[in-house]
PDB file of N, CA, C and O in Angstrom, chain B, residues numbered from 101:
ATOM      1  N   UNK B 101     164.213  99.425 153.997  1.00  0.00           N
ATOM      2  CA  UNK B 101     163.380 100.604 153.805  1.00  0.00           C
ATOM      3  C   UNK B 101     163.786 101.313 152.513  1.00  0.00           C
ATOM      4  O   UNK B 101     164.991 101.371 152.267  1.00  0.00           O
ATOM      5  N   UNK B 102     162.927 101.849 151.676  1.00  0.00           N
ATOM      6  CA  UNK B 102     163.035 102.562 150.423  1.00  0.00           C
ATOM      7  C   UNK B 102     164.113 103.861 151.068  1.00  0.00           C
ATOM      8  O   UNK B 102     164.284 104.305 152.203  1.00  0.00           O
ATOM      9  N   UNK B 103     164.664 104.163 149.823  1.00  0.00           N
ATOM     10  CA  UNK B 103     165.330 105.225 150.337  1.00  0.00           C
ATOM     11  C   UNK B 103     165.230 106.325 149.825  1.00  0.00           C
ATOM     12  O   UNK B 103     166.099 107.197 149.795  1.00  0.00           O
ATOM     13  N   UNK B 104     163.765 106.381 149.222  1.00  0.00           N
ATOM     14  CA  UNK B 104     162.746 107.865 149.319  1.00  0.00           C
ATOM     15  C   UNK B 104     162.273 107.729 150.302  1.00  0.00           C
ATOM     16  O   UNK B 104     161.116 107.701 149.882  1.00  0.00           O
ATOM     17  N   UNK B 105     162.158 107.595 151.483  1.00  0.00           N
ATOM     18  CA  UNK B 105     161.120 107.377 152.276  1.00  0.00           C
ATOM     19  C   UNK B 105     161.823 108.309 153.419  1.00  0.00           C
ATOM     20  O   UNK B 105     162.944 108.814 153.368  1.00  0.00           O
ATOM     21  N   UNK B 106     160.774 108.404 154.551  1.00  0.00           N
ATOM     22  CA  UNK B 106     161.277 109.673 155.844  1.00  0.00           C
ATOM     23  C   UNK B 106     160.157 109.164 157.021  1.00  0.00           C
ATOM     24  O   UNK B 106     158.961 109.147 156.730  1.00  0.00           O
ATOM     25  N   UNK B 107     160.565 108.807 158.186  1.00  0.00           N
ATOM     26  CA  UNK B 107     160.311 108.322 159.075  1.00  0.00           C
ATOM     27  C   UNK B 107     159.987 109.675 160.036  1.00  0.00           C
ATOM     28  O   UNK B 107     160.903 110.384 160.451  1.00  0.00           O
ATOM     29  N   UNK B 108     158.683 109.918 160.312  1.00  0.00           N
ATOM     30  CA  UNK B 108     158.050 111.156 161.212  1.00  0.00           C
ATOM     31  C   UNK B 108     158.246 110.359 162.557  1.00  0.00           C
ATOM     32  O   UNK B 108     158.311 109.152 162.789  1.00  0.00           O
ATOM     33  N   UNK B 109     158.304 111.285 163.221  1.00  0.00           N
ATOM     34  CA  UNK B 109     157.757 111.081 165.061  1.00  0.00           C
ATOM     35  C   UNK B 109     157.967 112.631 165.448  1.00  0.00           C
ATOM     36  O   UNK B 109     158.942 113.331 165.176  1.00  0.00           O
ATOM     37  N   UNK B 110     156.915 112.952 166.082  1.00  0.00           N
ATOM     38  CA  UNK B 110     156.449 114.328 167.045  1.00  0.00           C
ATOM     39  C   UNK B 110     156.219 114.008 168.270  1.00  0.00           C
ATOM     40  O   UNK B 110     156.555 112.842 168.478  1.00  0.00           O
ATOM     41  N   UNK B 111     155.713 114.627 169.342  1.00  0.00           N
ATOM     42  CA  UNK B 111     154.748 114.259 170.622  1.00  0.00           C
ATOM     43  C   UNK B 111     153.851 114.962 170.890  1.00  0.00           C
ATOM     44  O   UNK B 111     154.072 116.098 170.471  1.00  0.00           O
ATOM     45  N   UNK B 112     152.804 114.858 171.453  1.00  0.00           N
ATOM     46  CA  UNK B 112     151.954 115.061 171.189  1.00  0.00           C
ATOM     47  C   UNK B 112     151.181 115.156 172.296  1.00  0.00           C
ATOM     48  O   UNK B 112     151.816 114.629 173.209  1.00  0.00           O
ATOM     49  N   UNK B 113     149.863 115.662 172.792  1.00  0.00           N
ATOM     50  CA  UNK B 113     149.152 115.603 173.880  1.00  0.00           C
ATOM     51  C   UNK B 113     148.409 114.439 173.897  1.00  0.00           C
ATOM     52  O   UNK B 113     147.655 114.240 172.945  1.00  0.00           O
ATOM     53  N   UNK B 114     148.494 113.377 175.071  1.00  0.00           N
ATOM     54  CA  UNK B 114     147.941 112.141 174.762  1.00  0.00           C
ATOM     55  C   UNK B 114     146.494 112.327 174.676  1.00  0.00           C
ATOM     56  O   UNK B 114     146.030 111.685 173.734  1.00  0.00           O
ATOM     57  N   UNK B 115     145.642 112.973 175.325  1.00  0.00           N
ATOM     58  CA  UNK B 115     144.460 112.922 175.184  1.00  0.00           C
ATOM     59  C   UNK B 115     143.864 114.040 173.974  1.00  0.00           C
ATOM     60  O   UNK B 115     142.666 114.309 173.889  1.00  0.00           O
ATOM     61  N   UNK B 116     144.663 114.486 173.287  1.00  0.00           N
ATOM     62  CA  UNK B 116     144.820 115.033 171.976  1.00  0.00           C
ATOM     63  C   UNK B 116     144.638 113.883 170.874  1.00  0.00           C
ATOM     64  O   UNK B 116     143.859 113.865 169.921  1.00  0.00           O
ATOM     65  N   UNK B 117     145.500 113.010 171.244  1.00  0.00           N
ATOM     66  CA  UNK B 117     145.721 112.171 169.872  1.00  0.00           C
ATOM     67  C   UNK B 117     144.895 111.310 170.240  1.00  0.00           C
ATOM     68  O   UNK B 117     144.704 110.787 169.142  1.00  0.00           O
ATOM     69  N   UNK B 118     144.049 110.575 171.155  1.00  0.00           N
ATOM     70  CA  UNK B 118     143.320 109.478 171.378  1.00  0.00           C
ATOM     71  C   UNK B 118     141.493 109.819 170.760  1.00  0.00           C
ATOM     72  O   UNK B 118     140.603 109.169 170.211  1.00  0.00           O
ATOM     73  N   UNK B 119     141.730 111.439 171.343  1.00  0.00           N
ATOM     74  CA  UNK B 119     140.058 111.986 170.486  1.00  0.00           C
ATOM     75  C   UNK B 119     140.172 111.667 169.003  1.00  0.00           C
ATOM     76  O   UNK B 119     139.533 110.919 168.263  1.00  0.00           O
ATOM     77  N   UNK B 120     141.639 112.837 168.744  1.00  0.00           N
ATOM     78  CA  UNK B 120     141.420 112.574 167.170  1.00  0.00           C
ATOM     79  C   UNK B 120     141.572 110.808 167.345  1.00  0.00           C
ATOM     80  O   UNK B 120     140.390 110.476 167.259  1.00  0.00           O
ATOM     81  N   UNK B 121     142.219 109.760 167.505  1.00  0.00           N
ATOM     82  CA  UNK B 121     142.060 108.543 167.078  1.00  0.00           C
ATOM     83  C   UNK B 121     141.080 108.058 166.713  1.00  0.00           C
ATOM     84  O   UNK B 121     140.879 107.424 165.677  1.00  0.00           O
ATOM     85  N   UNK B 122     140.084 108.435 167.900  1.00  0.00           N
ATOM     86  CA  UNK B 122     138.547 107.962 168.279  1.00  0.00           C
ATOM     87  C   UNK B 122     137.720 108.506 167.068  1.00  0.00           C
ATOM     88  O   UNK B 122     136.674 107.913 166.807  1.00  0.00           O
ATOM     89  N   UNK B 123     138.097 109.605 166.282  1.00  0.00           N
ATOM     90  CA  UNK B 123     137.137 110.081 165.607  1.00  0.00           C
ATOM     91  C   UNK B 123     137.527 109.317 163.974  1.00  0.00           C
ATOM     92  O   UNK B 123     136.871 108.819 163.059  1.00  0.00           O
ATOM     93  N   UNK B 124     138.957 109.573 164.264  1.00  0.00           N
ATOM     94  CA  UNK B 124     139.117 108.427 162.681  1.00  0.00           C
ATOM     95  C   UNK B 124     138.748 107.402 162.745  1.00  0.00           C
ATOM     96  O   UNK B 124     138.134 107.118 161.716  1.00  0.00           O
ATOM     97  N   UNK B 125     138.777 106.669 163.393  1.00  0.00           N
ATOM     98  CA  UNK B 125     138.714 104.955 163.362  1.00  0.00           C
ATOM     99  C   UNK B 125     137.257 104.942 163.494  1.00  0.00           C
ATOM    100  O   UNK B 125     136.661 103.869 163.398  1.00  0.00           O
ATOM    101  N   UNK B 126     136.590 106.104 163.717  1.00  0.00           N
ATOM    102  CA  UNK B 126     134.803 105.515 163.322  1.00  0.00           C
ATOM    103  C   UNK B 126     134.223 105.652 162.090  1.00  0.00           C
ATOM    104  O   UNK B 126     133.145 105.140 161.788  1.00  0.00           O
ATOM    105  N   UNK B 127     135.360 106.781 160.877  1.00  0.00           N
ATOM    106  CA  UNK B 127     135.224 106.538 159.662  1.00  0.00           C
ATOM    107  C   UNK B 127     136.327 105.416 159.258  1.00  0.00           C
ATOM    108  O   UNK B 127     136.874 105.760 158.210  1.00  0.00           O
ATOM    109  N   UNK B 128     136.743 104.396 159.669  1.00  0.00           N
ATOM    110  CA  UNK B 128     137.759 103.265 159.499  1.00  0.00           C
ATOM    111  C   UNK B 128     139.411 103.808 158.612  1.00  0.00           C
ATOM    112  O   UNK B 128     140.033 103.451 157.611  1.00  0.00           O
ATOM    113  N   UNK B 129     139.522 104.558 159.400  1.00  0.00           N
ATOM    114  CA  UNK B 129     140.677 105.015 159.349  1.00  0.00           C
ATOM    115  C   UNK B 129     141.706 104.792 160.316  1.00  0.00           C
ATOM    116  O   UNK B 129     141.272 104.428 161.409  1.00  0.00           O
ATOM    117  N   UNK B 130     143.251 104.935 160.203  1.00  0.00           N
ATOM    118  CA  UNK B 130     144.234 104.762 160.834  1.00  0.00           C
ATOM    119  C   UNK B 130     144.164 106.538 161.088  1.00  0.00           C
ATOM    120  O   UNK B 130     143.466 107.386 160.532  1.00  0.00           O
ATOM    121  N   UNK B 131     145.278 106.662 162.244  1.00  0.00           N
ATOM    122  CA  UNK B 131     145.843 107.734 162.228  1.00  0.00           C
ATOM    123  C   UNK B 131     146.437 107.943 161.229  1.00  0.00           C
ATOM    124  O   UNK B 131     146.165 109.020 160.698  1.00  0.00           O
ATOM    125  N   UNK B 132     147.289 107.222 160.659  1.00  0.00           N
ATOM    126  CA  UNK B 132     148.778 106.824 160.164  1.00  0.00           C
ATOM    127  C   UNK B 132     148.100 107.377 158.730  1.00  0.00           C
ATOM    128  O   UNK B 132     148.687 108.341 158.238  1.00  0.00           O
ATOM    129  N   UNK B 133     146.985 106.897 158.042  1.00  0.00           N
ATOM    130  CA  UNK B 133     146.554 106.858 156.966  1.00  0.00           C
ATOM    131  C   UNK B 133     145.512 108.121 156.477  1.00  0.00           C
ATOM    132  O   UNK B 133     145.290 108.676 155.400  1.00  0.00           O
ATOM    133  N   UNK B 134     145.017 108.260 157.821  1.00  0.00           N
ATOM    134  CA  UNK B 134     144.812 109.847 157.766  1.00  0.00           C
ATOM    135  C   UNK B 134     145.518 111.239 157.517  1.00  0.00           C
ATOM    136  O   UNK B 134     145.183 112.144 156.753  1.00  0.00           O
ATOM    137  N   UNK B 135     146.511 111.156 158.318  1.00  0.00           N
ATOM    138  CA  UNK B 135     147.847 112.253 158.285  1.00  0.00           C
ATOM    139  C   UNK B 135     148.023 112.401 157.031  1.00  0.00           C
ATOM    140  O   UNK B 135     147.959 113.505 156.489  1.00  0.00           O
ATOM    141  N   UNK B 136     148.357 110.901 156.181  1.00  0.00           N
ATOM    142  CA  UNK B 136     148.749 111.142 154.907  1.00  0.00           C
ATOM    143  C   UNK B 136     147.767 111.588 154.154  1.00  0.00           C
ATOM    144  O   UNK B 136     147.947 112.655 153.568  1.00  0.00           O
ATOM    145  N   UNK B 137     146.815 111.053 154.035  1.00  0.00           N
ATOM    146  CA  UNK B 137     145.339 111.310 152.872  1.00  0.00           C
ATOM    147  C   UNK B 137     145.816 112.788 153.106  1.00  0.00           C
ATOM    148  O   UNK B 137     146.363 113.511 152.274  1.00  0.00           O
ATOM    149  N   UNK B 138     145.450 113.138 154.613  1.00  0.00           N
ATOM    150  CA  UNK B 138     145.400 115.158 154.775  1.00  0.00           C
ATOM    151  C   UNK B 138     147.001 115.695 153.855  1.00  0.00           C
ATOM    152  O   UNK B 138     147.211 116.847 153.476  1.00  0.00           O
ATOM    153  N   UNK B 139     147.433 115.156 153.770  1.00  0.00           N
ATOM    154  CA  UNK B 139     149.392 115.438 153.292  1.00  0.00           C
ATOM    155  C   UNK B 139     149.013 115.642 151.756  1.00  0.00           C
ATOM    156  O   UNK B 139     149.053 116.611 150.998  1.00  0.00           O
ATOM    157  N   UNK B 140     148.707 114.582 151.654  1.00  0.00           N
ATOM    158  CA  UNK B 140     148.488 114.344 150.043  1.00  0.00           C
ATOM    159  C   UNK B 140     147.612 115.600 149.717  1.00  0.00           C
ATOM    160  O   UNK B 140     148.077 116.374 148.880  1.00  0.00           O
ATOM    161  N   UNK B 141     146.293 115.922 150.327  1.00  0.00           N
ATOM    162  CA  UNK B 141     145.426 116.797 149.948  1.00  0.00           C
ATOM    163  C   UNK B 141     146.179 118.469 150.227  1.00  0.00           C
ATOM    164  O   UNK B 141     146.003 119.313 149.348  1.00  0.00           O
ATOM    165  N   UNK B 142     146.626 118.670 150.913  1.00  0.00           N
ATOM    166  CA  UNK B 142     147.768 120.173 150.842  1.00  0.00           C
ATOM    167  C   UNK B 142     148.083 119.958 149.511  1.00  0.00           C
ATOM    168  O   UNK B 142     147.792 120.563 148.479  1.00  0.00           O
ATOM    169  N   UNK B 143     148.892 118.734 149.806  1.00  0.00           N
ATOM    170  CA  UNK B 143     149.792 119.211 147.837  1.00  0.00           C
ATOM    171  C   UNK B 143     148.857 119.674 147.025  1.00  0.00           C
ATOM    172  O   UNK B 143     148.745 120.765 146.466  1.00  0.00           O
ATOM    173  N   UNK B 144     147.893 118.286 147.020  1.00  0.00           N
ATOM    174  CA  UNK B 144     147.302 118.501 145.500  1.00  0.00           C
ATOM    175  C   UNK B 144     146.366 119.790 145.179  1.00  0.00           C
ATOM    176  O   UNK B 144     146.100 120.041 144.004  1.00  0.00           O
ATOM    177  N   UNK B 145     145.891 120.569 146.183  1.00  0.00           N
ATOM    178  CA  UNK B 145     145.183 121.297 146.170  1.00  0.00           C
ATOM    179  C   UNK B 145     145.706 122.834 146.929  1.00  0.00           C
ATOM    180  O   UNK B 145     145.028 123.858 147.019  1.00  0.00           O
ATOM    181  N   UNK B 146     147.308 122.584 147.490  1.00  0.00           N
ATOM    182  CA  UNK B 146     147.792 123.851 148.001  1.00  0.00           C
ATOM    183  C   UNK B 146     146.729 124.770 148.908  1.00  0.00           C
ATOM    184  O   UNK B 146     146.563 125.989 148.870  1.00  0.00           O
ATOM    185  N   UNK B 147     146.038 123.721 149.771  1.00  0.00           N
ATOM    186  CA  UNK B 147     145.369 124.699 150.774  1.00  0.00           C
ATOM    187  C   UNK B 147     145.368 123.624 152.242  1.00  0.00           C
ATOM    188  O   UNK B 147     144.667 122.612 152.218  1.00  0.00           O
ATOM    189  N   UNK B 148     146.260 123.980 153.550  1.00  0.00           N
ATOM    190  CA  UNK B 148     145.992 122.814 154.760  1.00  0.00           C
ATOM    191  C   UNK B 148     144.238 123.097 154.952  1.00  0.00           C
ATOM    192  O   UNK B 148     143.758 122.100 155.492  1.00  0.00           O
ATOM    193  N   UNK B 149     143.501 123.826 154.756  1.00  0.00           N
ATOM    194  CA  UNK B 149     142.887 123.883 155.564  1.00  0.00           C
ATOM    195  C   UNK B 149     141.733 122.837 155.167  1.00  0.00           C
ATOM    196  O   UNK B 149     141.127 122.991 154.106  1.00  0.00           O
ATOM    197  N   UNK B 150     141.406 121.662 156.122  1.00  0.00           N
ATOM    198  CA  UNK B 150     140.237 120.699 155.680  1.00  0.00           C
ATOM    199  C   UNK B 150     139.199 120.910 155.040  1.00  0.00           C
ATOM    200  O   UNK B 150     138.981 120.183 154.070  1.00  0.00           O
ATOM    201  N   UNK B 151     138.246 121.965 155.387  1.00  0.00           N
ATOM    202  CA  UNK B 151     136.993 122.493 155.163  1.00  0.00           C
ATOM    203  C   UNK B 151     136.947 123.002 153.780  1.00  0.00           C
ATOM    204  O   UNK B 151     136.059 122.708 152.979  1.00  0.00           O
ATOM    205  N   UNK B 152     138.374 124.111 153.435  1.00  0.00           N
ATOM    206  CA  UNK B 152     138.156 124.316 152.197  1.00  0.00           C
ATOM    207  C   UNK B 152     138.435 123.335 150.970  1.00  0.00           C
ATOM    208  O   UNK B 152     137.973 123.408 149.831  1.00  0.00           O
ATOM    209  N   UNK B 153     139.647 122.046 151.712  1.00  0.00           N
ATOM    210  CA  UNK B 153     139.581 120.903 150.725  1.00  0.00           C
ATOM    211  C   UNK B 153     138.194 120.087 150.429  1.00  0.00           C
ATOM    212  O   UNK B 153     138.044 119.766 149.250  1.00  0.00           O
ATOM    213  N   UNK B 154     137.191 119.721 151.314  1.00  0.00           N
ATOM    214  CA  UNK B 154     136.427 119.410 151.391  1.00  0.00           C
ATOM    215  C   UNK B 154     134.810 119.893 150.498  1.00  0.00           C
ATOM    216  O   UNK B 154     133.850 119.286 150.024  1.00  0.00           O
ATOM    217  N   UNK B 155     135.177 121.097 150.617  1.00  0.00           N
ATOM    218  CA  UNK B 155     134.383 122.113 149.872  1.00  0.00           C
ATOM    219  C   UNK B 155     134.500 121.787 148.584  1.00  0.00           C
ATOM    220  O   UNK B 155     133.500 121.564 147.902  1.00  0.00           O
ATOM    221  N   UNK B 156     136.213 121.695 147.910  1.00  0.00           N
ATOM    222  CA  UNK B 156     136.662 121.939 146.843  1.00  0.00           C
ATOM    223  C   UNK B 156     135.909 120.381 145.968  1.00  0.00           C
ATOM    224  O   UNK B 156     135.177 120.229 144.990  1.00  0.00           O
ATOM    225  N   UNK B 157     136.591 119.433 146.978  1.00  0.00           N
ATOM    226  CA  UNK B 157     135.987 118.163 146.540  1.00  0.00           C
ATOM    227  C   UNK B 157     134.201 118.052 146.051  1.00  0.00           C
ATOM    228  O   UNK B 157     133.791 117.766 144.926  1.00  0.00           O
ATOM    229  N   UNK B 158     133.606 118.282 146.924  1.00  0.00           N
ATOM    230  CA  UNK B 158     132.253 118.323 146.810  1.00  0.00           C
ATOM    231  C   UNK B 158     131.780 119.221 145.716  1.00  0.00           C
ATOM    232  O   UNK B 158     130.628 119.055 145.317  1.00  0.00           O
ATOM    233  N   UNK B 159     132.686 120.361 145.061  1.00  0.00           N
ATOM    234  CA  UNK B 159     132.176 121.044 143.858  1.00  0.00           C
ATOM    235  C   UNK B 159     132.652 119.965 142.427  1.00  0.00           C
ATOM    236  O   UNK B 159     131.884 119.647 141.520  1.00  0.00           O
ATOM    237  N   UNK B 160     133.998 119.581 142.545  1.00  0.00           N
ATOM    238  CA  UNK B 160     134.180 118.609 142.132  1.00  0.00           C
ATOM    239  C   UNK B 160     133.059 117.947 141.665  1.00  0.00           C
ATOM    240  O   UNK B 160     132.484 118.095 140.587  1.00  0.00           O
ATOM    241  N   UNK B 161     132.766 117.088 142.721  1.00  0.00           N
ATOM    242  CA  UNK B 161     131.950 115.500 142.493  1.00  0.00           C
ATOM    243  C   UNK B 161     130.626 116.061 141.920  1.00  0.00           C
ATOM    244  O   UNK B 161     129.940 115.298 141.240  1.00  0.00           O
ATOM    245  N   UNK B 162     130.185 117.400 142.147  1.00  0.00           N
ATOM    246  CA  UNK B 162     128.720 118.251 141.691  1.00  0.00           C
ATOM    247  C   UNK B 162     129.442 118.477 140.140  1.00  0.00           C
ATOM    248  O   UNK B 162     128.618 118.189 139.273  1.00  0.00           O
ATOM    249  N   UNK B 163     130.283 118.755 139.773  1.00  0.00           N
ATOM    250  CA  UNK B 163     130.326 119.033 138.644  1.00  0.00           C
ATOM    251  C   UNK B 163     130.589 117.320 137.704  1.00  0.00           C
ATOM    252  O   UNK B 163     130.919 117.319 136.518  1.00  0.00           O
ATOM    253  N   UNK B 164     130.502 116.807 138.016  1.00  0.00           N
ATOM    254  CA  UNK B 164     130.618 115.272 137.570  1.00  0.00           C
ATOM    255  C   UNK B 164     129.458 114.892 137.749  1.00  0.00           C
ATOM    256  O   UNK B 164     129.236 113.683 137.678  1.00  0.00           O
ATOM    257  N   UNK B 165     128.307 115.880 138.053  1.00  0.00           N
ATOM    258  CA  UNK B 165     126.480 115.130 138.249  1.00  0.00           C
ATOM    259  C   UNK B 165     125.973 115.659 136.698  1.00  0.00           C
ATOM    260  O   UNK B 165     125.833 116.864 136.487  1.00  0.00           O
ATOM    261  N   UNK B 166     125.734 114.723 135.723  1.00  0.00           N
ATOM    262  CA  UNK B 166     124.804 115.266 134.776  1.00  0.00           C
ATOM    263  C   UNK B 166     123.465 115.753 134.780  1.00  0.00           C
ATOM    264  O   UNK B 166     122.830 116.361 133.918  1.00  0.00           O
ATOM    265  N   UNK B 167     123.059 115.228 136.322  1.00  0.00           N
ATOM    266  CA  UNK B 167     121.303 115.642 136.586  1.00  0.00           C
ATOM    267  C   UNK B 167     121.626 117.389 137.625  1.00  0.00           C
ATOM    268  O   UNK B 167     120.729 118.172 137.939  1.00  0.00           O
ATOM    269  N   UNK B 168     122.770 117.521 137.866  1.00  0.00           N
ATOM    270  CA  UNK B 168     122.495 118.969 138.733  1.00  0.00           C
ATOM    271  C   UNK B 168     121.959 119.942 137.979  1.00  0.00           C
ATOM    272  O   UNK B 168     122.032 120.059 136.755  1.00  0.00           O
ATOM    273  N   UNK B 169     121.199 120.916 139.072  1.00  0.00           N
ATOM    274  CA  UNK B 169     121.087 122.103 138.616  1.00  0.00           C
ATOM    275  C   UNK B 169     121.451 123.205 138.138  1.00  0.00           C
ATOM    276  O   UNK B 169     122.161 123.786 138.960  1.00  0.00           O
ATOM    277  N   UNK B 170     121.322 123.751 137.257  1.00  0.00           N
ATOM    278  CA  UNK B 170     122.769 124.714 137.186  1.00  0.00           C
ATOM    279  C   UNK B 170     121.851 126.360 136.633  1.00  0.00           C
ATOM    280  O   UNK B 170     120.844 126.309 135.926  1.00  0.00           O
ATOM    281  N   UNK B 171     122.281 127.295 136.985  1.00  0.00           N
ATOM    282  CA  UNK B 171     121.178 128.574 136.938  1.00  0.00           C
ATOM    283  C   UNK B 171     122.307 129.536 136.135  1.00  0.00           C
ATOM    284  O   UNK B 171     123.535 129.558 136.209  1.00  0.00           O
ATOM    285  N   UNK B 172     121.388 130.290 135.365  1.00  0.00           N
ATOM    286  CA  UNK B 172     122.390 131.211 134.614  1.00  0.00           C
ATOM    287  C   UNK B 172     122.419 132.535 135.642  1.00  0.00           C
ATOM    288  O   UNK B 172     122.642 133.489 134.897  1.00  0.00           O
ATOM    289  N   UNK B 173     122.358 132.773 136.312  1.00  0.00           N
ATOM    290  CA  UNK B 173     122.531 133.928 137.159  1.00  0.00           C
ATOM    291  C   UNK B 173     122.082 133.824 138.735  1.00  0.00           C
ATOM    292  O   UNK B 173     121.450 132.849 139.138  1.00  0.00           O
ATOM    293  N   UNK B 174     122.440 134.849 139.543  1.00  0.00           N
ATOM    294  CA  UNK B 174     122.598 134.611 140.687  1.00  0.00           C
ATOM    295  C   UNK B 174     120.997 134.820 141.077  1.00  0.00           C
ATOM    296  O   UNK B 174     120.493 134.204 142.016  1.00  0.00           O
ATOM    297  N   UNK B 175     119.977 136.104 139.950  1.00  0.00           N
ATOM    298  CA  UNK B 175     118.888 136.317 140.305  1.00  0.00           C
ATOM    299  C   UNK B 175     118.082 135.049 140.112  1.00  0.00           C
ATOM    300  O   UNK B 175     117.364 134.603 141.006  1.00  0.00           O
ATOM    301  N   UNK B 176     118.203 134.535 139.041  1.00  0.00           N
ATOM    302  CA  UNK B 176     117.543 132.720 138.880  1.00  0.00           C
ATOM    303  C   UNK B 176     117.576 132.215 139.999  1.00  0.00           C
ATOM    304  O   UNK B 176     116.496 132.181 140.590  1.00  0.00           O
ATOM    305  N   UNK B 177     118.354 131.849 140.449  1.00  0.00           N
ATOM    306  CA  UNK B 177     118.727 131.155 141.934  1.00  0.00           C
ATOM    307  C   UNK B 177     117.910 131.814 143.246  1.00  0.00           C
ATOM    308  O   UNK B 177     117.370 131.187 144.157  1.00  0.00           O
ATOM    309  N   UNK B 178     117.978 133.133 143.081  1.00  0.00           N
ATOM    310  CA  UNK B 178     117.307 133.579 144.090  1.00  0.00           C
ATOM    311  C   UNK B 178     115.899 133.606 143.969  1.00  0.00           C
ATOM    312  O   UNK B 178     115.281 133.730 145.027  1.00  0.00           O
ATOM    313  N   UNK B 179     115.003 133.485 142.520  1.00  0.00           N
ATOM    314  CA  UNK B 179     114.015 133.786 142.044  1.00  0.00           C
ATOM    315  C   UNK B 179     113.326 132.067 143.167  1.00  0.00           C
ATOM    316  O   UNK B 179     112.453 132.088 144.035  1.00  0.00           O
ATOM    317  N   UNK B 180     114.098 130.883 142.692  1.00  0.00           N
ATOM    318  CA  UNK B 180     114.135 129.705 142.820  1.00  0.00           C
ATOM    319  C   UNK B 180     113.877 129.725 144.370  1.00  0.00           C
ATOM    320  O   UNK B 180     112.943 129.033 144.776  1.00  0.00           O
ATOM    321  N   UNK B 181     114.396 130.235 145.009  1.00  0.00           N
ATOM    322  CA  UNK B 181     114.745 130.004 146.640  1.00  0.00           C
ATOM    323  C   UNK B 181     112.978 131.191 147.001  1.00  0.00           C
ATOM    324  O   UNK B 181     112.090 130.800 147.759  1.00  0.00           O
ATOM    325  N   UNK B 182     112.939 132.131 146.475  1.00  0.00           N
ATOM    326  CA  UNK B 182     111.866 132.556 146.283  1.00  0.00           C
ATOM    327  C   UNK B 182     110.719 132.173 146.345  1.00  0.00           C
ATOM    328  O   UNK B 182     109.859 132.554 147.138  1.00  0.00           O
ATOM    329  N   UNK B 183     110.573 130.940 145.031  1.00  0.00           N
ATOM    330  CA  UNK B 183     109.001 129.958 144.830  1.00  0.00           C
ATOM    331  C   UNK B 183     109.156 129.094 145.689  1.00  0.00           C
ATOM    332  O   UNK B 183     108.679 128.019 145.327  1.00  0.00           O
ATOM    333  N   UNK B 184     109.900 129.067 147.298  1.00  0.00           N
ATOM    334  CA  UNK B 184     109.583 127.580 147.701  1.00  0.00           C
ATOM    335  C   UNK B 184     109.294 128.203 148.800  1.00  0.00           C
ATOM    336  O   UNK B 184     108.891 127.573 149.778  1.00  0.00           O
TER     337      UNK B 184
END
């Protein structure tokens, strides 16, 4: 074994960990590989909470769209939501 490395074990509520199992492994995920992805995403972004990593990502990947929309003010936007 590397000797950066650190070996976890917790316990856990079994029918706790079998939902979450059930719900990763239908996006083809491990537990094991999940925990970490979520680990990795704290660091890199200094927030546990999923939703707002998730958020963060998705502004991300919108700002990497050359066809998005983009409005110079908040009244544009509302003018927009307006004509439909």
């Amino acid at each position: 074994m590397k000797s950066n490395t650190v070996t976890c074990s917790f316990v856990m509520d079994r029918d706790v960990y079998n939902t979450y199992k059930s719900i990763i492994a239908g996006y083809g995920q491990s537990v094991k590989s999940n925990i970490i992805e979520h680990m990795q995403n704290v660091i890199n972004y200094g927030i546990p909470n999923a939703e707002t990593i998730a958020a963060i990502k998705e502004v991300e990947e919108l700002e990497k769209d050359p066809n998005k929309k983009v409005y110079n003010s908040f009244d544009e936007l509302l003018e927009e939501l307006d004509d439909e």
